[in-house]
C-alpha positions in Angstrom: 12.6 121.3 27.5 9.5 119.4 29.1 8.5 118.5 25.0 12.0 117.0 24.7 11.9 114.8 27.8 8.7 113.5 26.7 10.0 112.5 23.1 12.8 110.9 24.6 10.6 108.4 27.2 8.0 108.0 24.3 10.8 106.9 22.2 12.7 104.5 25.2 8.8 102.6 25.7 8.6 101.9 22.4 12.0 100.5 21.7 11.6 98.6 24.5 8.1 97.4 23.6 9.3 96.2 20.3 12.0 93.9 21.6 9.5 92.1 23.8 7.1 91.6 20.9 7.8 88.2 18.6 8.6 89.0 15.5 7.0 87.8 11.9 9.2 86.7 9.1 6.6 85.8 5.6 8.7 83.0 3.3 7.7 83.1 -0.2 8.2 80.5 -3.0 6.7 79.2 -6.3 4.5 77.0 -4.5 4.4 77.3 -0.8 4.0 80.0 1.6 5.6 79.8 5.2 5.7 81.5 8.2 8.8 81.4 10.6 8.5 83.2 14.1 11.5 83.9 16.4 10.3 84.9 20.0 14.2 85.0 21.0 15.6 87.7 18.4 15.4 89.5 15.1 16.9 86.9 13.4 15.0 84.8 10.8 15.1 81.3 10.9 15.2 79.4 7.4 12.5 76.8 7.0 13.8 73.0 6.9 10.7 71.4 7.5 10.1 68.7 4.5 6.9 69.0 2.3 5.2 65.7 1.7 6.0 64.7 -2.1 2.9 64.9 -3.7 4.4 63.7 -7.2 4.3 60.1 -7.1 1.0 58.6 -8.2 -0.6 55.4 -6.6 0.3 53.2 -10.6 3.6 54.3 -9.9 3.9 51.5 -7.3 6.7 48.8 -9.0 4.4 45.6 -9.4 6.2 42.2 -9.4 7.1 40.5 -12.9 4.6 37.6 -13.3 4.9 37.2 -17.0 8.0 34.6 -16.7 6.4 31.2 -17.5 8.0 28.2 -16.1 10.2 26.2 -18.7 8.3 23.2 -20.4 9.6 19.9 -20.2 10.1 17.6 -22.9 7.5 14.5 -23.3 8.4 11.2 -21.2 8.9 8.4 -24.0 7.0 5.0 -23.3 8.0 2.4 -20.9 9.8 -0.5 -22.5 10.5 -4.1 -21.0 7.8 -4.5 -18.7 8.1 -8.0 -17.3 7.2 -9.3 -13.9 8.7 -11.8 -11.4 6.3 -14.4 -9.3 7.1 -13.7 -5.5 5.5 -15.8 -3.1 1.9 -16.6 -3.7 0.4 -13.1 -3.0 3.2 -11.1 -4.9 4.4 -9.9 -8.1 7.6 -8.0 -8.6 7.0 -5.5 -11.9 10.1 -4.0 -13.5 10.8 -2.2 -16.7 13.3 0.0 -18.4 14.2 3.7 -17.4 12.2 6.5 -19.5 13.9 9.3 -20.9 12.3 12.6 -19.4 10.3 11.1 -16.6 10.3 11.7 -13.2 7.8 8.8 -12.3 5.2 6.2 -12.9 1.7 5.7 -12.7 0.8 1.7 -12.2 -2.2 0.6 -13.1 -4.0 -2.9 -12.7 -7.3 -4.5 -13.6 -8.4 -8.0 -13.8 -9.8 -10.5 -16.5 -13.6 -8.1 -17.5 -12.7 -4.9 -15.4 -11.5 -1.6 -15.8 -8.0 -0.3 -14.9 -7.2 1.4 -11.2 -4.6 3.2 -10.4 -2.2 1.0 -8.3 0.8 3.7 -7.1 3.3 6.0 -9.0 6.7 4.8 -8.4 10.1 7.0 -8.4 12.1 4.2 -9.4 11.5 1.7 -12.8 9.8 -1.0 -10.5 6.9 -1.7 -8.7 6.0 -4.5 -6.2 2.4 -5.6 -6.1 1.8 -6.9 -2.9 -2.0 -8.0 -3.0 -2.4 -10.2 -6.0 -4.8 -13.4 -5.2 -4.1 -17.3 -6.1 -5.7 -18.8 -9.4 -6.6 -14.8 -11.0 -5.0 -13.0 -14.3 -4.2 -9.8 -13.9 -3.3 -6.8 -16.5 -0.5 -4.3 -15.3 -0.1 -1.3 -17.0 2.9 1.9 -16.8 2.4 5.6 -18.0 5.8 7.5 -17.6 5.5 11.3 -16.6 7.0 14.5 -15.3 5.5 17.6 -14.0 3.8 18.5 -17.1 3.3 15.8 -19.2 3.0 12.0 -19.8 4.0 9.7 -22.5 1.2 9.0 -25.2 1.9 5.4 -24.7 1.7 3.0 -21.9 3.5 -0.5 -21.5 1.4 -3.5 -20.6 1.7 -7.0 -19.3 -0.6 -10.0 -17.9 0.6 -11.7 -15.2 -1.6 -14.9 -14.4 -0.9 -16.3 -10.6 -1.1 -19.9 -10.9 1.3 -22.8 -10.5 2.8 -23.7 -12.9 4.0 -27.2 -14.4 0.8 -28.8 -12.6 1.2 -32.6 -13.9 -1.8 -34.4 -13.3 -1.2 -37.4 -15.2 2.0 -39.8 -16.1 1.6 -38.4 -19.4 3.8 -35.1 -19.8 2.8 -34.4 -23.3 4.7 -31.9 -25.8 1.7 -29.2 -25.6 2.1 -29.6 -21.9 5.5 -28.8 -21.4 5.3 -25.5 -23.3 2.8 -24.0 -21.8 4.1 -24.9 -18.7 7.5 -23.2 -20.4 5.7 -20.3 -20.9 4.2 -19.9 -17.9 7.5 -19.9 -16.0 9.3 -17.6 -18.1 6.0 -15.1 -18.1 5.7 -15.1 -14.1 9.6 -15.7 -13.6 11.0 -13.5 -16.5 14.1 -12.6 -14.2 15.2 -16.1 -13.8 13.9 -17.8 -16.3 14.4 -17.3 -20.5 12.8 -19.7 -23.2 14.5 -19.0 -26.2 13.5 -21.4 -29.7 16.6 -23.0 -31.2 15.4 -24.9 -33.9 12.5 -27.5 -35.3 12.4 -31.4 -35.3 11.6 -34.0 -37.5 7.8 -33.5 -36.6 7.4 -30.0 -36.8 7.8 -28.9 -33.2 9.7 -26.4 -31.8 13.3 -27.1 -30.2 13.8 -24.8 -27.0 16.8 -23.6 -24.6 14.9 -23.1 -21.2 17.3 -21.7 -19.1 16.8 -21.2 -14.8 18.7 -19.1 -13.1 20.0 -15.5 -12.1 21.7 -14.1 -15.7 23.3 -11.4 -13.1 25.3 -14.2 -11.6 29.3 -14.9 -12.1 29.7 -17.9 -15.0 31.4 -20.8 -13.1 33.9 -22.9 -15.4 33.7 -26.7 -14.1 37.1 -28.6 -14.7 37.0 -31.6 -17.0 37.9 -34.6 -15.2 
């Protein structure tokens, strides 16, 4: 009887022993082994934890598309109808036709013997030097460009600042008066146009010298 008391306390200790002790539950998989451990019951708790993904490789990383190259632009033509304006004694208006494919203008300048320096680069088909001196020739010359490129060719002009129709004598010969024609239509070419309309008796040129703003309204005078 005393043997079967004894098996029965052995027996209570040990039951109760075992549900104070945590218990181990061992995980297997393919490739990783865990271990969960519930101190509360018997029950085992699934493993959520998240492995680190070891798959992706550092040249996996997406690298930006720098191949695209940026569109090239056609070539600027050449300036055409260059021509300048006399304004005031230290300034010279410059204006010339629009270029096809340019975006701007590189002015350049250089004077009877020198080299040519770059003046500005203008937006617009016009220019105004403001620093030309009294009695001097000077040789203007436009590159049109864009971005990427500029025209092979580049218009030029001389523009001499001097006055014009100086008469130093009573005698206003015929050589005179054309150069003196030609001066005022090279430093005025927006006002003033010498156009040849025919030859006389002695050889000479006939011209139509014509003053004036060709932008302004015709006026029709009544006959009396």
């Amino acid at each position: 009887m005393k043997c079967l008391w004894k098996k029965v306390i052995c027996g209570a200790l040990v039951a109760g022993m075992l549900a104070q002790c945590p218990q181990s539950i061992y995980a297997e998989d393919a490739a990783n082994t865990a271990t969960v451990t519930d101190t509360e019951s018997n029950h085992v708790t699934p493993d959520t934890t998240q492995q680190p993904d070891d798959t992706k490789q550092p040249g996996d990383i997406q690298q930006p598309d720098d191949t695209q190259q940026p569109e090239e632009l056609p070539q600027p033509s050449a300036v055409e109808g260059l021509h300048t304006t006399k304004q005031g004694k230290t300034k010279v208006y410059l204006e010339w036709e629009e270029s096809s494919d340019a975006t701007s203008y590189a002015i350049y300048r250089k004077t009877a013997g020198g080299e040519y320096k770059k003046l500005a680069e203008s937006s617009k088909p016009s220019y105004t030097d403001k620093n030309v001196s009294s009695g001097k020739t000077y040789t203007y010359k436009i590159v049109a460009k864009n971005e990427q490129k500029k025209a092979d060719e580049a218009a030029k002009v001389t523009f001499s600042n001097t006055e014009a129709v100086q008469i130093r004598s009573q005698k206003y010969t015929y050589s005179q008066m054309k150069k003196d024609m030609q001066e005022l239509a090279q430093q005025y070419s927006d006002y003033c146009e010498m156009t040849k309309i025919g030859t006389s008796v002695q050889g000479r040129g006939i011209y139509d010298f014509a003053i004036g703003n060709p932008d302004a309204e015709s006026i029709s005078v009544p006959q009396s």
